[in-house]
C-alpha positions as CSV (number, residue, x, y, z in Angstrom):
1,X,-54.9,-46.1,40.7
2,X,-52.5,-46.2,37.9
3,X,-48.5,-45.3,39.7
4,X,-47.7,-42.1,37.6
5,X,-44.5,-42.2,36.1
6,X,-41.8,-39.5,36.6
7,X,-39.4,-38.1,33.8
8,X,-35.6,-38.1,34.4
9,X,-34.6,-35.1,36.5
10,X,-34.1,-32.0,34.5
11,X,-30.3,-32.0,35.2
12,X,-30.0,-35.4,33.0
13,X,-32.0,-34.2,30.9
14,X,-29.4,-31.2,30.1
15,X,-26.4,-33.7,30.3
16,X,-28.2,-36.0,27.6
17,X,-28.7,-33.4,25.5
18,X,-27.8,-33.0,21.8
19,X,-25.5,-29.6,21.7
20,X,-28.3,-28.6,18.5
21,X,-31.2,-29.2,21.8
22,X,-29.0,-26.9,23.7
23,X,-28.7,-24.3,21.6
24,X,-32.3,-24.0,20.5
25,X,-33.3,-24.1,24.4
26,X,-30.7,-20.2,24.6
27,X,-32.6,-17.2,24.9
28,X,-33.4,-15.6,22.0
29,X,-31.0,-12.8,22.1
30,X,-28.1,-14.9,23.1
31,X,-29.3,-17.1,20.2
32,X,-29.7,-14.3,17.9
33,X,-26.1,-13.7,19.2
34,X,-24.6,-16.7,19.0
35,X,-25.8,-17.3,15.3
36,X,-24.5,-14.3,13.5
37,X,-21.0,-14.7,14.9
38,X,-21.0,-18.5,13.4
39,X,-22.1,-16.7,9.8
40,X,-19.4,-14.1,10.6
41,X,-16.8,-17.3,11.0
42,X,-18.0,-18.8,8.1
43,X,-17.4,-15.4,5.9
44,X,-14.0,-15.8,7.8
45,X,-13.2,-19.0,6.7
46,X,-14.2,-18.3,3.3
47,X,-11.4,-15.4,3.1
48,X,-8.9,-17.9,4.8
49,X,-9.6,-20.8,2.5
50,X,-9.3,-18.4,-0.9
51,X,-6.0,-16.5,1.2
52,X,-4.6,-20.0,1.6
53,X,-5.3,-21.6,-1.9
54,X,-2.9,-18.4,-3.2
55,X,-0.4,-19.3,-0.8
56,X,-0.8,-23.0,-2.0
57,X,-0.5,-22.3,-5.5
58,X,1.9,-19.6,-5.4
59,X,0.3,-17.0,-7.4
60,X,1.5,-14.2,-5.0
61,X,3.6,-12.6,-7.9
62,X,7.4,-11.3,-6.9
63,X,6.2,-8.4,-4.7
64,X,2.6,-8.6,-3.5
65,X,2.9,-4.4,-2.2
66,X,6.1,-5.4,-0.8
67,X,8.9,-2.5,-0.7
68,X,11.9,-4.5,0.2
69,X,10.8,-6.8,-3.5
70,X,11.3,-9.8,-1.9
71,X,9.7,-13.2,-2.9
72,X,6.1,-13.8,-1.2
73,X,6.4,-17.2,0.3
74,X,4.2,-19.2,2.3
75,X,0.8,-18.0,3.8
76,X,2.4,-16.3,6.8
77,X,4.3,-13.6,4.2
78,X,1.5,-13.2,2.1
79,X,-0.7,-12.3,5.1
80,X,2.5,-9.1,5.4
81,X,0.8,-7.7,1.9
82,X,0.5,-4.2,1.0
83,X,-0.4,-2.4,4.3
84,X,-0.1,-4.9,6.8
85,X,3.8,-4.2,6.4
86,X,3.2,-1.1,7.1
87,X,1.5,-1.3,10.1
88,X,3.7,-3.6,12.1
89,X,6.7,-1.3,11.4
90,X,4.7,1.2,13.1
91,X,3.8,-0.9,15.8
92,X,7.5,-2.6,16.2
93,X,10.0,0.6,15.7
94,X,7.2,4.0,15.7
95,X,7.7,7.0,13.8
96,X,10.8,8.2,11.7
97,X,11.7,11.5,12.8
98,X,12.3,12.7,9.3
99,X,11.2,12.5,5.9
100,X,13.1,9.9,3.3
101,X,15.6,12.1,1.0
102,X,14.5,10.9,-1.8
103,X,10.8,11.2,-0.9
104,X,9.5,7.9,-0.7
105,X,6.8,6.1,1.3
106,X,6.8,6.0,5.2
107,X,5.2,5.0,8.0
108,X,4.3,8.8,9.3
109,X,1.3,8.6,6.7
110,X,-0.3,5.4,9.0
111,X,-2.2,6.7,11.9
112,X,-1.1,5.1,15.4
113,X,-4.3,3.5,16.6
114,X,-4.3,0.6,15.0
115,X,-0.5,-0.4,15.6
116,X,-1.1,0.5,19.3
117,X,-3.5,-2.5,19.5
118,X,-0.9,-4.4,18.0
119,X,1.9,-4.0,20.1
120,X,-0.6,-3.9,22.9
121,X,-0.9,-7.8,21.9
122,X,3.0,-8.6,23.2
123,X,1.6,-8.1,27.0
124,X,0.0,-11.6,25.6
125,X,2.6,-12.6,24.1
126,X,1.0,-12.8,20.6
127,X,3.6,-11.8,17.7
128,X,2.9,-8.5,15.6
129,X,1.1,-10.6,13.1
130,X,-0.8,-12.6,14.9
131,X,-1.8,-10.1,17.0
132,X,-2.7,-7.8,14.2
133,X,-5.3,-10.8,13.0
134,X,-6.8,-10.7,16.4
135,X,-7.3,-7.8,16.5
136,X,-8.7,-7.6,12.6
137,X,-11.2,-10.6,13.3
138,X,-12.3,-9.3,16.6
139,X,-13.2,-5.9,15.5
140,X,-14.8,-6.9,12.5
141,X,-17.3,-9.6,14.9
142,X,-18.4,-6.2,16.6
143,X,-19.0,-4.4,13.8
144,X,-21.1,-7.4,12.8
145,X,-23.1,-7.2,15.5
146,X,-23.3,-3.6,15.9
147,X,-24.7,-3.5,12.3
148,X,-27.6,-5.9,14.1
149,X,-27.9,-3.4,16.8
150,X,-28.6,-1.0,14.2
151,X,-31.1,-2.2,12.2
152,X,-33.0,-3.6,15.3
153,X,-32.8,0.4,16.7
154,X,-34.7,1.3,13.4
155,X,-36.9,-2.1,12.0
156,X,-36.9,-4.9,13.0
157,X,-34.8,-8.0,14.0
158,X,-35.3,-9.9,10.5
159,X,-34.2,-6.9,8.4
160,X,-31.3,-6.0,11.0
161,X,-30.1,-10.1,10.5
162,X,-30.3,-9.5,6.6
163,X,-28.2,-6.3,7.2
164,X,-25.4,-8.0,9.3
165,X,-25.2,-10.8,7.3
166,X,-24.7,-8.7,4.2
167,X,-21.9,-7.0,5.6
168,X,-20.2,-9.8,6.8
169,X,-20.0,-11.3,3.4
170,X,-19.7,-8.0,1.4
171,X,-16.6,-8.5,-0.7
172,X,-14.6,-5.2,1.2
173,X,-15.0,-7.2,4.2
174,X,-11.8,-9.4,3.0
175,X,-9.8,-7.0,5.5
176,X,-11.3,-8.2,8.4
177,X,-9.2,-11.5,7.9
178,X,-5.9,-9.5,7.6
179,X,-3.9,-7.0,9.2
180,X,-5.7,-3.3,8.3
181,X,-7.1,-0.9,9.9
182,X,-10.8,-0.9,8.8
183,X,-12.0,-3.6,11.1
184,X,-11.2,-1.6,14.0
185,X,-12.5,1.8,12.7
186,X,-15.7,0.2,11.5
187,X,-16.1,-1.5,14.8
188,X,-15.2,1.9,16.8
189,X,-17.7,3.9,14.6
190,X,-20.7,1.8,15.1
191,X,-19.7,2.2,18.8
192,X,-20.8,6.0,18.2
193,X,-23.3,5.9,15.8
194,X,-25.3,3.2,18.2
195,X,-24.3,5.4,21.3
196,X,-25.0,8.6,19.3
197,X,-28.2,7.4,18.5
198,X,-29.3,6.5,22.0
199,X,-27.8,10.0,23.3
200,X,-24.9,8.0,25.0
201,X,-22.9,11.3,24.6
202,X,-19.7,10.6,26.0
203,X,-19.6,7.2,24.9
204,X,-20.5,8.5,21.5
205,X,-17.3,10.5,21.6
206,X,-14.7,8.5,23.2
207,X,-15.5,6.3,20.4
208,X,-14.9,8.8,17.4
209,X,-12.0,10.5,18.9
210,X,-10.9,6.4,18.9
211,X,-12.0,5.9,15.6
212,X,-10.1,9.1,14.1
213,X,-6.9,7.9,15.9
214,X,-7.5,4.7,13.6
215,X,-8.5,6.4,10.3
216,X,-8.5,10.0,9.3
217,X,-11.5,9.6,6.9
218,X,-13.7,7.9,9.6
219,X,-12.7,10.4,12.1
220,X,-13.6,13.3,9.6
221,X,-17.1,11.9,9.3
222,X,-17.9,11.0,12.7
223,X,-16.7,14.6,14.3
224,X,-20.1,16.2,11.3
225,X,-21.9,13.2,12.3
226,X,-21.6,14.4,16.2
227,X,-22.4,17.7,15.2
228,X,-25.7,16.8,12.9
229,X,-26.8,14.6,16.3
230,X,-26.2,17.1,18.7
231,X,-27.9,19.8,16.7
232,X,-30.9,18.1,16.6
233,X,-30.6,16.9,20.2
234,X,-30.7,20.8,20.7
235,X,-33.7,21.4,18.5
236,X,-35.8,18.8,19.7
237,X,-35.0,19.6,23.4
238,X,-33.6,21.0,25.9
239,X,-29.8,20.6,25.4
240,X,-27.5,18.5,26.8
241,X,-24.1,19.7,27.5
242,X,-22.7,16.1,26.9
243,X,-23.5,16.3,23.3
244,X,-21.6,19.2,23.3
245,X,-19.0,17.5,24.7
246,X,-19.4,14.3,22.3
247,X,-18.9,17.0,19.2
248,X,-15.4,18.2,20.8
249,X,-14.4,15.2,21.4
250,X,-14.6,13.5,18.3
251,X,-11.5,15.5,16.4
252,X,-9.3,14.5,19.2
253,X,-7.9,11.2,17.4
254,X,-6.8,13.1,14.4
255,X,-5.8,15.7,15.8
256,X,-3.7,14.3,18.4
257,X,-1.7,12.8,15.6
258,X,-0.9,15.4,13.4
259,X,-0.3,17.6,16.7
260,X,2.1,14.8,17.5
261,X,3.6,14.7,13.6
262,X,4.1,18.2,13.9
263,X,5.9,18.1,17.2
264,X,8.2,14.9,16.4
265,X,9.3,15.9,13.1
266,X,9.4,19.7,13.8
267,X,7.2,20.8,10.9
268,X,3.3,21.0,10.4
269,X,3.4,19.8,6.9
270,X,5.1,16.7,7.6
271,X,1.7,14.5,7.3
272,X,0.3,16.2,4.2
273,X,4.2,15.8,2.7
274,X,4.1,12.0,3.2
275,X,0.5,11.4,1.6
276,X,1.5,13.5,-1.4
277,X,5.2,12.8,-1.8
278,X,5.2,9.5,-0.9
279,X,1.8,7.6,-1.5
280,X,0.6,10.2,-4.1
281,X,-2.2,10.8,-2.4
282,X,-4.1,13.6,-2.4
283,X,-7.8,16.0,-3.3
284,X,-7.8,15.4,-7.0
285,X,-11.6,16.6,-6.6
286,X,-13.0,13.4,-8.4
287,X,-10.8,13.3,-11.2
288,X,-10.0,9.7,-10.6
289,X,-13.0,8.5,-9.7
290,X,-14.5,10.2,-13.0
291,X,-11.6,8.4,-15.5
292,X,-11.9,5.5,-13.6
293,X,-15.9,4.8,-14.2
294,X,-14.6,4.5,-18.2
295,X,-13.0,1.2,-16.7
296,X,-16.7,-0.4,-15.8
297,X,-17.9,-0.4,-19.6
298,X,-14.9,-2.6,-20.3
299,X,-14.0,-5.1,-17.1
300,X,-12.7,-7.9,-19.0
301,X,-9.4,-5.6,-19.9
302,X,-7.9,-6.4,-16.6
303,X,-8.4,-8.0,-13.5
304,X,-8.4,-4.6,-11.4
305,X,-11.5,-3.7,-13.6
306,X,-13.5,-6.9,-11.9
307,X,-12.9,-4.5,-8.6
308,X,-13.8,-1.4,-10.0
309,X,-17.3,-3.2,-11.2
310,X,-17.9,-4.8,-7.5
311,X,-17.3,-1.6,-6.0
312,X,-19.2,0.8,-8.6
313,X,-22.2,-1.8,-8.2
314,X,-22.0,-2.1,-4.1
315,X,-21.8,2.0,-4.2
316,X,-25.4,1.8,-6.5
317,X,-26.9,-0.4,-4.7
318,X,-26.3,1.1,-1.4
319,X,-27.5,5.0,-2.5
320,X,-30.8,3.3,-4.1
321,X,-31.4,1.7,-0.8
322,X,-30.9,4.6,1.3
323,X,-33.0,6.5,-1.2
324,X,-35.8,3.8,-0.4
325,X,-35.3,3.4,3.3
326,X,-33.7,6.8,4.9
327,X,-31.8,6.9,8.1
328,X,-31.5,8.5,10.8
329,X,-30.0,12.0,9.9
330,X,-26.9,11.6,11.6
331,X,-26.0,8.3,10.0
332,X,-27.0,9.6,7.0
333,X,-24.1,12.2,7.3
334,X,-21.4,9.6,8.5
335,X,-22.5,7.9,5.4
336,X,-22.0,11.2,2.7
337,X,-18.7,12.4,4.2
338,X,-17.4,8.8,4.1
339,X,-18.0,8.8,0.1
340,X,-17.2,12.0,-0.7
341,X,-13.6,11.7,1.3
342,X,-13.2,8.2,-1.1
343,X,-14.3,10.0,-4.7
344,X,-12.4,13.3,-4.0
345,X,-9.2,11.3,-3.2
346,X,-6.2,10.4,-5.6
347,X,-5.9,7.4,-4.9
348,X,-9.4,5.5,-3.5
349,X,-12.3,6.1,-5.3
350,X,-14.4,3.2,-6.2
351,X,-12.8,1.2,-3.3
352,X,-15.1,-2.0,-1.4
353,X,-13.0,-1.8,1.6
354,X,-13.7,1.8,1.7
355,X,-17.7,0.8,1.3
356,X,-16.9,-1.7,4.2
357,X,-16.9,1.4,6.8
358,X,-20.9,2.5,5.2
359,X,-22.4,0.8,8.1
360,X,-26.0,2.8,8.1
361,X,-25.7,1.6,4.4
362,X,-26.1,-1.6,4.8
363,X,-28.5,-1.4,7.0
364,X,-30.9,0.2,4.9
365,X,-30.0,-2.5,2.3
366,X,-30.8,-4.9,4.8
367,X,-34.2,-3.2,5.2
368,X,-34.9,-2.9,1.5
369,X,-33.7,-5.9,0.3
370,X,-36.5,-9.0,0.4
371,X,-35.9,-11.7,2.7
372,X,-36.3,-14.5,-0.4
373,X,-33.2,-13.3,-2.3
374,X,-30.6,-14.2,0.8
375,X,-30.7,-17.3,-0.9
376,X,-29.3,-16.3,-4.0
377,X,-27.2,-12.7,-2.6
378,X,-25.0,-14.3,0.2
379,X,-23.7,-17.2,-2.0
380,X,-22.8,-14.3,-4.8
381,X,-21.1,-12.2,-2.3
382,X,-19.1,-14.9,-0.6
383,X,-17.6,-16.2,-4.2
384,X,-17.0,-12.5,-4.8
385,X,-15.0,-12.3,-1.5
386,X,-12.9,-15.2,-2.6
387,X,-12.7,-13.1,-6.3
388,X,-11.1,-10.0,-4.9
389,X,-9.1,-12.5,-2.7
390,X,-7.6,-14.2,-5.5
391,X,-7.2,-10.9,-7.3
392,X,-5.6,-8.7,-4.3
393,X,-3.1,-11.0,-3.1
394,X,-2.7,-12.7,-6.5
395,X,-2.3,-9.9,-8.8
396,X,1.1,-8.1,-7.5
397,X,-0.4,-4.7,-9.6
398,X,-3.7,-4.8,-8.0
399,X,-4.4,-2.3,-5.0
400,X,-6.0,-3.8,-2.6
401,X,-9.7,-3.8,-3.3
């Protein structure tokens, strides 16, 4: 009889391994996992690479949104652009008690949540800025992956990949690489729309009353969002006081700051005085957004027109495809409010980081969108993140995108 002949024992087998043969062998949702994060990186990367080349070549311009006019030098100071300045004075010296005599910007008009991450990071012994990154990439990973979570709630995993890769690469997404405060919002409102969704009530409502202590616009939608959930949950059946909870909840984080404003600066107008006085911003009812849609017929008259055209095409392309694949009531909502805040407002309007917090939208882009024209898609966006890249941080008159 012929001797039969034993493999190596399945412990070698592991050690001699290529790491490709060990990550094929994962489980499928750790794979699933493990995969998008490495096309999250590599959206990263892309924003670092473009963020760097500025730095390199010193196109930063004399101010870059900085108040104090200073020269921009060195990739380190241009990562302290526009907002991100803003936010680390928050998180380094708080709140003034006062307004500025002569009416100018300050730091009352940034809500705390954000800056409380960031000096949360010195218990690491991370500085301001770096923790501020952190905290930016790691947020915006979650919101990658809730964006999976999503789709795979509603259709299935292929379209929910499509979607999550989308948004990873979707040109607003440059923020997740730097120090603002969308990352963390987005992240915190997929948090509630996924819990929300899954009648995870209190979760669902911790996580807006987060969200709102991060942003006031994602906070506004969340807390009708809540409401449009638990209203069904009550129509469909028997209710649950925990949804009612979930809706009273979700107001707490704005709330709790002007409540605060009020009480350190000893008037209630303090916050809507700051947005208007000092960061003209306020309801202008679509009046901007309107005059500003003139801007898309000519984008070759300035480089802040190459924005308006991204973010006028990414706002299109998302209402067509939640026309042609409809959500789930309640994201649908989140979704509405979010864009009706932006167009009603002063100062954002046509915005892509504002589209960046559309989650449900680009899920349903995701679903609509064949799976053959990734190919082509992904590439475009990614050289359109390094565009508005060039052109935020670049162009010292540009808003950020």
């Amino acid at each position: 009889m012929a001797e039969t002949t034993l493999g190596p024992p399945k412990a070698e087998l592991d050690r001699n391994a290529s790491w490709t043969d060990r990550w094929r062998r994962l489980p499928g949702p750790a794979w699933a996992t493990g995969s998008l994060l490495l096309i999250y990186l590599a959206s990263r990367l892309t924003v670092v690479a473009a963020t760097a080349t500025v730095a390199w070549l010193d196109l930063s311009g004399p101010r870059c949104g900085d108040v104090t006019d200073q020269p921009i030098n060195g990739y380190g100071e241009l990562l302290r652009c526009w907002d991100t300045q803003w936010f680390l004075r928050v998180a380094a010296e708080g709140y003034p008690r006062a307004l500025p005599a002569d009416g100018g910007p300050t730091t009352l008009a940034f809500f705390p949540g954000y800056p409380a991450t960031i000096a949360a990071g010195d218990v690491l012994g991370l500085s301001p800025l770096v923790a501020a990154l952190v905290v930016s990439l790691i947020a915006g990973a979650i919101a990658t992956l809730l964006v999976e979570r999503m789709g795979r709630l509603i259709r299935t995993p292929e379209a929910a990949r499509r979607a999550a890769v989308l948004f990873a690469f979707f040109p607003g997404a440059v923020v997740f690489s730097w120090g603002y405060s969308e990352a963390l919002a987005v992240a915190l409102a997929g948090i509630a729309l996924v819990a929300s969704y899954r009648e995870r009530w209190l979760i669902a409502g911790l996580a807006a009353a987060l969200a709102g202590s991060v942003r006031a616009d994602v906070g506004i939608a969340l807390t009708v969002a809540m409401l449009v959930a638990a209203a069904l949950s009550f129509r469909h059946k028997q209710g649950d006081w925990r949804a009612v909870a979930a809706v009273a909840a979700s107001p707490i984080g704005i709330l709790g700051y002007l409540g605060f404003v009020w009480a350190w600066t000893g008037s209630a107008t303090t916050w809507s005085r700051t947005q208007s006085e000092g960061w003209d911003q306020h309801m202008d009812w679509g009046k901007h957004a309107l005059t500003s849609l003139g801007g898309v017929l000519r984008p070759w008259d300035s480089p802040s027109r190459v924005v308006l055209v991204v973010a006028v095409a990414g706002l299109a392309v998302a209402v067509l495809a939640l026309v042609k694949r409809p959500m789930p009531l309640p994201w649908l909502t989140y979704v509405v409010v979010l864009v009706g805040i932006s167009l009603v407002s002063s100062q954002v309007g046509f915005r892509p980081r504002a589209e960046v917090l559309l989650l449900p939208a680009f899920v349903a882009v995701g679903m609509w969108m064949p799976h053959r024209h990734m190919a082509w898609v992904v590439p475009g966006l990614a050289a359109l993140q390094v565009v508005l890249t060039v052109l935020w941080l670049g162009a010292p008159l540009i808003a950020p995108p």
